[in-house]
C-alpha positions as CSV (number, residue, x, y, z in Angstrom):
1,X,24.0,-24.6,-0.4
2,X,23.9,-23.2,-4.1
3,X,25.7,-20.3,-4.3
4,X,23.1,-17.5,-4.7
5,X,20.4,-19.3,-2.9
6,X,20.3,-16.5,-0.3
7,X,20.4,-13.8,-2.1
8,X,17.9,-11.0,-1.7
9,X,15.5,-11.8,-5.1
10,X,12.5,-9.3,-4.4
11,X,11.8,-6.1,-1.8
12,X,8.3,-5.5,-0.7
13,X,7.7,-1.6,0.4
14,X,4.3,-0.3,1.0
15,X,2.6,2.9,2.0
16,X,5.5,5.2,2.2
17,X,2.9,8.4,1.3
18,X,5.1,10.0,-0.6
19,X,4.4,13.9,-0.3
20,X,2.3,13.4,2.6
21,X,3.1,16.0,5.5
22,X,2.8,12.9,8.1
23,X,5.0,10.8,5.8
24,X,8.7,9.9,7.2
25,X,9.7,9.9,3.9
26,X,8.9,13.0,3.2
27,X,11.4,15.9,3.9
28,X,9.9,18.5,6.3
29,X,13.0,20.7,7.5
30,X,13.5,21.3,11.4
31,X,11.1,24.1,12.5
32,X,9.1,24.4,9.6
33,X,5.6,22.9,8.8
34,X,5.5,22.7,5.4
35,X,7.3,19.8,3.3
36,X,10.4,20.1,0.9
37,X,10.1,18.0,-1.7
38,X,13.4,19.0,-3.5
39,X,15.2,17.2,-0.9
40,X,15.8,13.9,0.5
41,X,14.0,13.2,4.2
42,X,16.3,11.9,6.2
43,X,14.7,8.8,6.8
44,X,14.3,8.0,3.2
45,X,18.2,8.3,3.0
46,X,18.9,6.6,5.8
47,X,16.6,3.4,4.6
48,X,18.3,3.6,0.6
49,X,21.5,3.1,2.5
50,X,20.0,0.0,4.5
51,X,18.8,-1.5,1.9
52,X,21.9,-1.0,-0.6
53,X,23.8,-3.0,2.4
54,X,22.1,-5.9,2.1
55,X,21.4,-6.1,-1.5
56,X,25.0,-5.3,-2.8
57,X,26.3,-8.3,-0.1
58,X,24.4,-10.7,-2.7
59,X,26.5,-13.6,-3.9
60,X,25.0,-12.9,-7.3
61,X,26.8,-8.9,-7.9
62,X,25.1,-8.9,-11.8
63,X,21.4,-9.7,-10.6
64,X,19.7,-7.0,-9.4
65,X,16.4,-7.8,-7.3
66,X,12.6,-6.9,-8.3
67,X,11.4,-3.8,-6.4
68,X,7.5,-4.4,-5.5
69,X,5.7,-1.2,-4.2
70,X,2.7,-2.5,-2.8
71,X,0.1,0.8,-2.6
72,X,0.2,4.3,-1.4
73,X,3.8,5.1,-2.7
74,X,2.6,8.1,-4.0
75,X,0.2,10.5,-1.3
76,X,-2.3,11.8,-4.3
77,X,-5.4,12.5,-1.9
78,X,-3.6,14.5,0.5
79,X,-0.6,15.9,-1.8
80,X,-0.6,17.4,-5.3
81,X,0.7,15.6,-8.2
82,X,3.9,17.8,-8.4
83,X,4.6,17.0,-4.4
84,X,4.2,13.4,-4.7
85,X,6.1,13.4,-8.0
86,X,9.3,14.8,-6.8
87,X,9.9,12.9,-3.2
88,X,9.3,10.0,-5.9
89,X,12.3,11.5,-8.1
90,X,14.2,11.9,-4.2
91,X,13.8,8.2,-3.6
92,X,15.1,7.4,-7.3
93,X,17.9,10.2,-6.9
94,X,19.0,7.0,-4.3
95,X,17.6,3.8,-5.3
96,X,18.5,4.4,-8.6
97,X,21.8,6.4,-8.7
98,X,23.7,5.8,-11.5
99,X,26.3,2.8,-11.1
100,X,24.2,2.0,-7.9
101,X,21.1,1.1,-8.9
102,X,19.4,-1.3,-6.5
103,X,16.8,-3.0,-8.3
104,X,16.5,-4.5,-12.5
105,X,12.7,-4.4,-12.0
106,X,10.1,-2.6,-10.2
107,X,6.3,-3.8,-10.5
108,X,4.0,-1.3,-9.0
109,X,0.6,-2.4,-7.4
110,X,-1.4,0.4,-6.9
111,X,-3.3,1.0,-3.1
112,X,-6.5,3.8,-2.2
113,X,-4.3,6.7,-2.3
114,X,-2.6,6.3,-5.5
115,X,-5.2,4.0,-7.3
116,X,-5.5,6.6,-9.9
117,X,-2.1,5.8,-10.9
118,X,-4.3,2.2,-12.2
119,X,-6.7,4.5,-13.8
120,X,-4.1,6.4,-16.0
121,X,-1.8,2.8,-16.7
122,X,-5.4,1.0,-17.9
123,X,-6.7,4.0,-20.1
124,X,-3.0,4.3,-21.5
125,X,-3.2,0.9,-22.2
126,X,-6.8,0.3,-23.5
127,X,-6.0,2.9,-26.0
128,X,-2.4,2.5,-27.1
129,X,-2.3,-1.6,-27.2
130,X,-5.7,-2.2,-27.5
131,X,-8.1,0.9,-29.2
132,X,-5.1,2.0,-31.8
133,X,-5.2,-1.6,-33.6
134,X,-8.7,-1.9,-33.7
135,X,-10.7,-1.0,-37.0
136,X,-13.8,1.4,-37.5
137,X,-17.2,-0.2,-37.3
138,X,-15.7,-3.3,-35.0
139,X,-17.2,-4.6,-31.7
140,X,-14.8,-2.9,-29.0
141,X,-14.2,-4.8,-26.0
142,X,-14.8,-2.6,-22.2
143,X,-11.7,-1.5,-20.3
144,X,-9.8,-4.3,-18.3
145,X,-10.5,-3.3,-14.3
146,X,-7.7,-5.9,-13.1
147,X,-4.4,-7.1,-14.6
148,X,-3.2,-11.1,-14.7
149,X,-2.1,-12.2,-11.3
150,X,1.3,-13.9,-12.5
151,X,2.8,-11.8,-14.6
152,X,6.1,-13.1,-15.4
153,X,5.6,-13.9,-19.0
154,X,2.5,-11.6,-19.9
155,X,2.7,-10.6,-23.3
156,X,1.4,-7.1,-23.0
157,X,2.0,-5.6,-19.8
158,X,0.7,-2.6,-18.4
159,X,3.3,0.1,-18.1
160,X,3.1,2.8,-15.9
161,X,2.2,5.9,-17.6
162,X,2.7,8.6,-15.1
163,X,5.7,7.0,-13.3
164,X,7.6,6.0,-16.4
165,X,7.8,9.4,-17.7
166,X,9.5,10.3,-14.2
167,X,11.9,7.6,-14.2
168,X,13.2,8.7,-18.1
169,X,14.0,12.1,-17.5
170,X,16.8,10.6,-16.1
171,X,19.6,9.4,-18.9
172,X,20.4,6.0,-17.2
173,X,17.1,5.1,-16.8
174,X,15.8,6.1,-20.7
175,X,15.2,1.8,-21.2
176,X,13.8,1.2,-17.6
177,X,10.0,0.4,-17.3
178,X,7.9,0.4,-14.5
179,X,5.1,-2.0,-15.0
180,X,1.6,-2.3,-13.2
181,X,-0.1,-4.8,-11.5
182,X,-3.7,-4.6,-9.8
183,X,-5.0,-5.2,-7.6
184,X,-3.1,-8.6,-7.0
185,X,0.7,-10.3,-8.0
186,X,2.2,-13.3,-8.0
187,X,4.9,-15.2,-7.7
188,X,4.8,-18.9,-8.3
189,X,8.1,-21.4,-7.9
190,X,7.2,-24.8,-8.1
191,X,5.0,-25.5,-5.2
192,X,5.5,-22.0,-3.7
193,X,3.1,-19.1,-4.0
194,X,3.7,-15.6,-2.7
195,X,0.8,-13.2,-3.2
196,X,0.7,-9.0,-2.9
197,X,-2.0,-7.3,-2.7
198,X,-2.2,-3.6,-1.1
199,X,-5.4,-4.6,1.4
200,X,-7.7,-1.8,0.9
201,X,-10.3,-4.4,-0.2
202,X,-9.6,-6.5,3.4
203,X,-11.7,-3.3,4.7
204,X,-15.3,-3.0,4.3
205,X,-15.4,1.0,3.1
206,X,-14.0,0.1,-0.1
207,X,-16.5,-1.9,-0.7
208,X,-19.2,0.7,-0.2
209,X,-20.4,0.7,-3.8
210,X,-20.7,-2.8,-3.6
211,X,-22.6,-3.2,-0.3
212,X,-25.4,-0.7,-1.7
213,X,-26.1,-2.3,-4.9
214,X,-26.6,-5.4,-2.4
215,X,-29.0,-3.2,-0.3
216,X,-30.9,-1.6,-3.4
217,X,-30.7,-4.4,-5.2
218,X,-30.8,-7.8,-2.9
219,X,-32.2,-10.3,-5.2
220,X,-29.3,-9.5,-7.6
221,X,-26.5,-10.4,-4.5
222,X,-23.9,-12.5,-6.2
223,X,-21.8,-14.0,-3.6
224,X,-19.0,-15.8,-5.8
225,X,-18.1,-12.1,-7.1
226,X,-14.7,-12.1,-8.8
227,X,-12.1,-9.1,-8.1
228,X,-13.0,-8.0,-11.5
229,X,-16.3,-7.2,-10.4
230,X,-15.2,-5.5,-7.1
231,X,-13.0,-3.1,-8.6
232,X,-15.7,-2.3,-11.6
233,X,-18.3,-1.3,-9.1
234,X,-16.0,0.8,-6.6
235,X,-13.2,2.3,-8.8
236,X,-14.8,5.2,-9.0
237,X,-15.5,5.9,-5.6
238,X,-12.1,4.9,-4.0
239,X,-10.7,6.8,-7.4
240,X,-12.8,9.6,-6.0
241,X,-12.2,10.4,-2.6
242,X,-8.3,8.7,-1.7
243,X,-6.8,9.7,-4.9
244,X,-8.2,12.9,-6.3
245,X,-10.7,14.9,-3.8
246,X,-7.5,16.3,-2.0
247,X,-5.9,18.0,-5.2
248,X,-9.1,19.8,-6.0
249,X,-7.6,23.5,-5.4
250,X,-8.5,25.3,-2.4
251,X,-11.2,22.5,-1.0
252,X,-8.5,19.8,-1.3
253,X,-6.9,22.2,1.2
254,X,-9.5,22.0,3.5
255,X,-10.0,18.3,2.8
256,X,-6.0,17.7,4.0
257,X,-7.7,19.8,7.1
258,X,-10.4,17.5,7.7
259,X,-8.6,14.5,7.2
260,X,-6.1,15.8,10.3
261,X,-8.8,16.5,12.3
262,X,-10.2,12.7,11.8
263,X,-7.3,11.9,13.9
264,X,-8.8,13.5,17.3
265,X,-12.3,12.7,17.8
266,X,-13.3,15.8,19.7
267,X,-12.7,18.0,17.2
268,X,-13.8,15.7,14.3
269,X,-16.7,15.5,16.3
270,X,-17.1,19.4,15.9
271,X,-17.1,19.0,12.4
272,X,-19.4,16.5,12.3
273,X,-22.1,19.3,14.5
274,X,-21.6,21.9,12.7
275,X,-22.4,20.4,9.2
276,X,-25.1,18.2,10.4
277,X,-26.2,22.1,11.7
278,X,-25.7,23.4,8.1
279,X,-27.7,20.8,6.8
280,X,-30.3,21.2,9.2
281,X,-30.7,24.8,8.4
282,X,-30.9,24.2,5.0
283,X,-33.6,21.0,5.0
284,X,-34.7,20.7,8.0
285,X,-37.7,23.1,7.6
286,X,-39.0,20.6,5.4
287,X,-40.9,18.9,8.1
288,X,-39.1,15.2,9.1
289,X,-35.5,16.3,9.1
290,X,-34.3,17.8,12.3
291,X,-30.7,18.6,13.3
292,X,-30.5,15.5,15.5
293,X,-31.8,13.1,12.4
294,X,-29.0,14.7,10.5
295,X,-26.4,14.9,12.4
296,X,-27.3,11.0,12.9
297,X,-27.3,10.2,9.4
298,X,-24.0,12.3,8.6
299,X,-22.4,10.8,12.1
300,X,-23.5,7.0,10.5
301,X,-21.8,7.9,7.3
302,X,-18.7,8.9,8.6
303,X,-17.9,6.4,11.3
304,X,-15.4,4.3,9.0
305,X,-13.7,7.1,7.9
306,X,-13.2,8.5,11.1
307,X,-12.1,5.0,11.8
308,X,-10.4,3.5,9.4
309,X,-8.6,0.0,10.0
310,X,-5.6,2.0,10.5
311,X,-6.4,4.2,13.6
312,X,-7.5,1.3,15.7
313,X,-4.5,1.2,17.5
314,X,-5.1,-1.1,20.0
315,X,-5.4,-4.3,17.6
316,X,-3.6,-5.6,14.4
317,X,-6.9,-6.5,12.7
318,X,-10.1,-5.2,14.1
319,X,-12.7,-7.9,13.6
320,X,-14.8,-6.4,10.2
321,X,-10.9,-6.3,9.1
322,X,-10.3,-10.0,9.8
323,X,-13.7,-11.1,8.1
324,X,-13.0,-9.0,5.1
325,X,-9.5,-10.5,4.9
326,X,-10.9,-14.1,4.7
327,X,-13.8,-13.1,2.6
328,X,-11.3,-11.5,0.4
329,X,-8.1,-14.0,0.1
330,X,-11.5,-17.0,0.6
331,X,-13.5,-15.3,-2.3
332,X,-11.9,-13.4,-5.3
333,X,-8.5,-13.7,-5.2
334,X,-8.6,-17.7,-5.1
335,X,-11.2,-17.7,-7.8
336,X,-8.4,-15.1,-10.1
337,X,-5.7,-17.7,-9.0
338,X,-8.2,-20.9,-10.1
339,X,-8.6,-19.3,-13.2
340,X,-5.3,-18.3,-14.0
341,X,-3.7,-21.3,-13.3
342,X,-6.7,-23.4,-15.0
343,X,-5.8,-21.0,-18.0
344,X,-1.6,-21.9,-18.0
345,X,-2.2,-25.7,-17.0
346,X,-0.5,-24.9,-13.7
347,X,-1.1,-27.2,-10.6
348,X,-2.8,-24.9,-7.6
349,X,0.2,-24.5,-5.9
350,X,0.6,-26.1,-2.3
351,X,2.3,-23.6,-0.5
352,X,0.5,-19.9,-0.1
353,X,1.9,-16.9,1.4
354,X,0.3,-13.6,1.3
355,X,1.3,-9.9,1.5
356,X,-0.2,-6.6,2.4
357,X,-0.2,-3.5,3.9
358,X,-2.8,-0.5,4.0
359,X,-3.4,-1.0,7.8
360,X,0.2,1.0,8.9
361,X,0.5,-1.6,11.7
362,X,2.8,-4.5,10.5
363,X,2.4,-7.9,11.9
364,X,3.5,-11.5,11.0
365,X,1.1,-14.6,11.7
366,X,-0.6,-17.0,10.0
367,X,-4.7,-17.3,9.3
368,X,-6.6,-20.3,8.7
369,X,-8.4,-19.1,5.4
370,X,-10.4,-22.6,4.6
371,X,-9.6,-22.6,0.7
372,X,-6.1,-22.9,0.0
373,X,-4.0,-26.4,1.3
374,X,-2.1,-26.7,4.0
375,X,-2.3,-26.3,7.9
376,X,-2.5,-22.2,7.5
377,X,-1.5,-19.5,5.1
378,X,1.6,-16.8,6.3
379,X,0.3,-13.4,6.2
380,X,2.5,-10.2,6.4
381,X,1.7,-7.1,6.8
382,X,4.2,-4.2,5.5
383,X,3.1,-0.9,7.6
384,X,3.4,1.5,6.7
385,X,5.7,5.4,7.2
386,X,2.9,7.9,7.8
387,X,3.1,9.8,11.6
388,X,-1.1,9.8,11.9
389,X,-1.2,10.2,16.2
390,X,0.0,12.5,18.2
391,X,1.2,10.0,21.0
392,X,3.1,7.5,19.9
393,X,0.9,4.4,18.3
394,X,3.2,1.1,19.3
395,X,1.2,-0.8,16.9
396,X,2.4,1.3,13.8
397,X,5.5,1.2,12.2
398,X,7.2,-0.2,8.8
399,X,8.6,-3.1,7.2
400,X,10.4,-4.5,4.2
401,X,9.4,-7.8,3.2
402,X,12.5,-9.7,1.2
403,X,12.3,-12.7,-0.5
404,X,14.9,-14.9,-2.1
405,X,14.5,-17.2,-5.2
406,X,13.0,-20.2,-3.6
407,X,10.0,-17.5,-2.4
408,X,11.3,-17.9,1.4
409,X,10.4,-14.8,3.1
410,X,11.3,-12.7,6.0
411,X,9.6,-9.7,7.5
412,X,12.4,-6.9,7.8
413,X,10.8,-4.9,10.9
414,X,12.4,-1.9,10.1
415,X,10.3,0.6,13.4
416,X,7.5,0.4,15.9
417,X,6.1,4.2,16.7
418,X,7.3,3.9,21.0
419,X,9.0,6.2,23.7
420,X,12.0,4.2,23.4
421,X,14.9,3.2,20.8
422,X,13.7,2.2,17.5
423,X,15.0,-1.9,17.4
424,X,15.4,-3.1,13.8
425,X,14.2,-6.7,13.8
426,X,14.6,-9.7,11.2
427,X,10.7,-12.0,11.5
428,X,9.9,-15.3,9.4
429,X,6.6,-17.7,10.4
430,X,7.3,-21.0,10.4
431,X,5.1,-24.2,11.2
432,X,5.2,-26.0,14.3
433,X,8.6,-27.7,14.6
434,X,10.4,-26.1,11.2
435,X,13.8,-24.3,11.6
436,X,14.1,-21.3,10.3
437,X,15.2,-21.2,6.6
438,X,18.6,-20.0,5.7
439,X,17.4,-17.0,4.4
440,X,16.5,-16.0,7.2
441,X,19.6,-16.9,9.2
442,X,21.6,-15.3,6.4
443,X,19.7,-12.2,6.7
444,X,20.0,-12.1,10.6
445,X,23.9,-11.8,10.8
446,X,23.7,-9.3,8.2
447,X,21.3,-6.9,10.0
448,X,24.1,-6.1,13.0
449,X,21.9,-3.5,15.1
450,X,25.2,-1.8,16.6
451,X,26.4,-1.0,13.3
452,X,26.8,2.7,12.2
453,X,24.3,1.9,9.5
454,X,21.8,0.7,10.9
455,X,22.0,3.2,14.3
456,X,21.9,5.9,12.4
457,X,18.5,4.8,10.5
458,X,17.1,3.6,14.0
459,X,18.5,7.6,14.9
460,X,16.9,9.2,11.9
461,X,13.4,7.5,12.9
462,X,13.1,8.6,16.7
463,X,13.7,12.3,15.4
464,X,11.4,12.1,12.6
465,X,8.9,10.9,14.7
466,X,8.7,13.2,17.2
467,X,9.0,16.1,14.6
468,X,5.8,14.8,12.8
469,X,3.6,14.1,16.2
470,X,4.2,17.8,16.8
471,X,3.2,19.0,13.6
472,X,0.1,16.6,13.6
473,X,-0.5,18.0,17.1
474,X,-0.6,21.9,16.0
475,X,-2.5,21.3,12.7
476,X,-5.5,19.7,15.0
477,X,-5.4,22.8,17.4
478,X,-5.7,25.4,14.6
C-alpha cells in the first residue's frame, strides 16, 4: 500500500442551511426560539471535531484535503444575509482555526437556496476578468450561466465574491480563495470520475421556466438541451423565490411563515382558502372565475412546493425525482462532460460516480442511467441538517461524503432523524462480488462509535433534534 493512499483527499458537505431556524447547525439557545448566530450550535462543534479526527490521522500531515460544499450552505431564502453570514464565520471560527485548519481548498457549488451566491461570483466575474479588458465599441460576449466541469487547471476561475470577503477578515486566511463551481464538478483520475452536483435540477419545479416555454412554445421543444440552457431560462426564477423572496423585509417574514406552515398540510391548506378567497373577491365578479376555479388554479400551482422532493418521507426518490435524475445525469450533464473532455482530448472516462444532495434524505445505491459505461453508476446522496417535521422523519438525516486520491468513496452516515440513538455509520457501493476498497476499511476502524468523540456528536444530535421539532411544532400552531 503507498503510503498516503488512504488518506482523506476531498469532504463532501451539503445543505447545512446555515442561518436557518430548522438548521442543526445553527445555534438556537435552550428555551429560546430565535437563533444566535454569534455562537457555535452545538452540533456544528461537535461535527468540526469529527472531522478534524479523521483528517489530522492522514499519513500525509502537510496535505490538507479539498472542502466541497455542495448547495444550501448558506439559508438566503429563509435567513437574512447577516444571519447566514456569521453561522458561516462560526463554522470557519472551527474549520479554519488558526494552526488547525482542515482543508487547503474549498470549491463551492452553489444549490436553490444560495444560488444567488452564482449570481454575485458570475457578475463579479463577467465584469472584473472579462468587461474591464474589453475595449469601447467591441462585440461583448453574454454572461457565462455555467462554469467548466473539471476545473483543476482552469485558467480563470470564478472566485467567490461574497464568501471570500468573509474568509479575509480573518488574518490567516488574507491568501485563501474560495472558488465556484456551477452547477456541476469534477474530478477525473485516470479512468475514474466523481461528479457533484447539488440536485435541484433532479426535481421538476426548477425546471418550471423551462416546462412553459415547452407549453407556449411546443414546436420550439429542444430535447438535447445543454445545462447551459437550463440554468439560462430558470436562474431567475429559482434566483427569485429560494434565494432572495425571504429577505424582502417584513414579507420575507411572513414568507419564513408560510414556508413553516408548508410543513402541515392542514394549515397550509388554510392558506391556500383563504387566498384563493382573496382572489375570488377581487376577480371573481368578472363572470368565469369563482372561488372554487381559484382556489383550483392556486391549489395546482402550489402542490410541488407544498411537496417538495424533500417532504416525501416515505421514499428516497419519489418517481418524477427518479425520472428527472436520469433525464438529468442522461441529458445535460453527459453532453457538458462530452464536450469538455472532446475539448482537453480526454478519453470519456470508464468509471462514473455521482454526488448530490437537495432531497435531505441520504441514501447510497446505484442507477442504471443508459449513457455512461459500465454495469451502473454509484449515486450518493449527502442529506442534508435542516429539522423540517415535527415527528421524527427516519428517512432524513446527513452525511459526509470522503474521497481519497484514487476517487474511492465512502458515504460517512453521520444521523438518521429516529426515536432512538443516533448510530454513525461508514457506507461504500460496490459491484457484485468486489471487496470493499481500503478506504473504506481504513475509514471504518477509525470511526470507533464508543469513543468520546463520536458519542458526544451522536449526543449533540438527539438534543438538537428534539429542540428543533418543538420549535417547528409551535411556529405551525401560531
Amino acid at each position: 500500500m503507498v503510503p498516503g493512499s488512504n488518506d482523506i483527499r476531498y469532504v463532501c458537505l451539503s445543505d447545512m442551511h446555515l442561518g436557518a431556524e430548522g438548521s442543526l447547525l445553527t445555534n438556537m439557545p435552550p428555551g429560546s426560539t430565535k437563533t444566535d448566530p454569534r455562537n457555535a450550535s452545538p452540533v456544528l462543534q461537535e461535527l468540526v471535531y469529527c472531522l478534524r479526527d479523521l483528517i489530522f490521522r492522514n499519513d500525509d500531515k502537510n496535505r490538507k484535503p479539498t472542502l466541497i460544499l455542495l448547495g444550501d450552505i448558506l439559508e438566503l431564502a429563509l435567513a437574512n444575509d447577516n444571519q447566514a453570514a456569521m453561522v458561516f464565520e462560526r463554522f470557519l471560527d472551527f474549520a479554519m482555526e488558526p494552526g488547525y485548519e482542515l482543508f487547503g481548498n474549498i470549491t463551492y457549488i452553489p444549490g436553490n437556496h444560495d444560488h444567488h451566491l452564482w449570481e454575485s461570483a458570475r457578475e463579479t466575474q463577467y465584469v472584473s476578468n472579462y468587461l474591464a479588458k474589453t475595449n469601447p465599441g467591441q462585440l461583448l460576449d453574454i454572461p457565462w450561466h455555467t462554469t467548466n466541469i473539471f476545473m483543476a487547471d482552469d485558467p480563470n476561475p470564478v472566485p467567490s465574491y461574497f464568501l471570500n470577503a468573509l474568509l479575509h477578515r480573518y488574518d490567516h486566511l488574507k491568501d485563501f480563495t474560495i472558488n465556484t463551481a456551477y452547477p456541476n464538478f469534477g474530478l477525473m483520475k485516470g479512468n475514474r470520475c466523481v461528479l457533484f452536483h447539488h440536485g435541484h435540477f433532479v426535481e421538476s419545479i426548477y425546471l418550471l421556466m423551462t416546462t412553459l416555454k415547452n407549453l407556449i412554445f411546443p414546436e420550439q421543444k429542444d430535447w438535447t438541451r445543454k445545462v447551459w440552457d437550463l440554468e439560462a431560462e430558470n436562474f431567475a426564477w429559482i434566483d427569485f423565490f429560494w434565494s432572495t423572496l425571504g429577505r424582502s423585509g417584513e414579507f420575507g417574514q411572513d414568507v419564513e411563515i408560510i414556508y413553516d406552515k408548508m410543513q402541515d398540510e392542514a394549515q397550509f391548506r388554510k392558506l391556500v382558502e383563504n387566498l384563493a378567497t382573496g382572489l375570488a373577491e377581487k376577480y371573481g365578479k368578472t363572470g368565469w372565475l369563482g372561488s372554487e376555479i381559484i382556489k383550483g388554479i392556486v391549489d395546482g400551482l402550489v402542490h410541488n412546493l407544498v411537496y417538495p422532493e424533500r417532504n416525501q418521507i416515505d421514499q428516497y426518490l419519489t418517481q418524477d425525482a427518479e425520472q428527472g435524475l436520469l433525464d438529468y445525469v442522461n441529458g445535460p450533464l453527459k453532453m457538458q462532460i462530452d464536450e469538455e473532455c472532446w475539448n482537453r482530448h480526454w478519453y470519456f472516462p470508464r468509471e462514473v460516480s455521482f454526488v448530490f444532495g437537495h432531497t435531505h434524505k441520504p441514501f447510497e445505491g446505484v442507477r442504471n442511467f443508459g449513457a455512461y459505461l459500465g454495469d451502473g453508476v454509484p449515486v450518493y446522496n449527502t442529506g442534508g441538517w435542516v429539522v423540517e417535521t415535527v415527528n421524527p422523519a427516519p428517512l432524513h438525516g446527513g452525511t459526509a461524503v470522503l474521497l481519497n486520491e484514487n476517487l474511492d468513496v465512502a458515504s460517512l452516515r453521520l444521523y438518521n432523524e429516529a426515536y432512538g440513538p443516533v448510530n454513525v455509520e461508514v457506507h461504500e457501493i460496490l459491484p457484485p462480488g468486489q471487496a470493499h476498497s481500503d478506504f473504506f476499511n481504513n475509514l471504518t476502524g477509525l470511526v470507533q462509535l464508543n469513543q468520546p468523540l463520536w458519542t458526544k456528536f451522536s449526543q449533540r444530535v438527539m438534543e438538537e433534534l428534539r429542540l428543533r421539532a418543538q420549535n417547528l411544532q409551535a411556529k405551525i400552531a401560531s
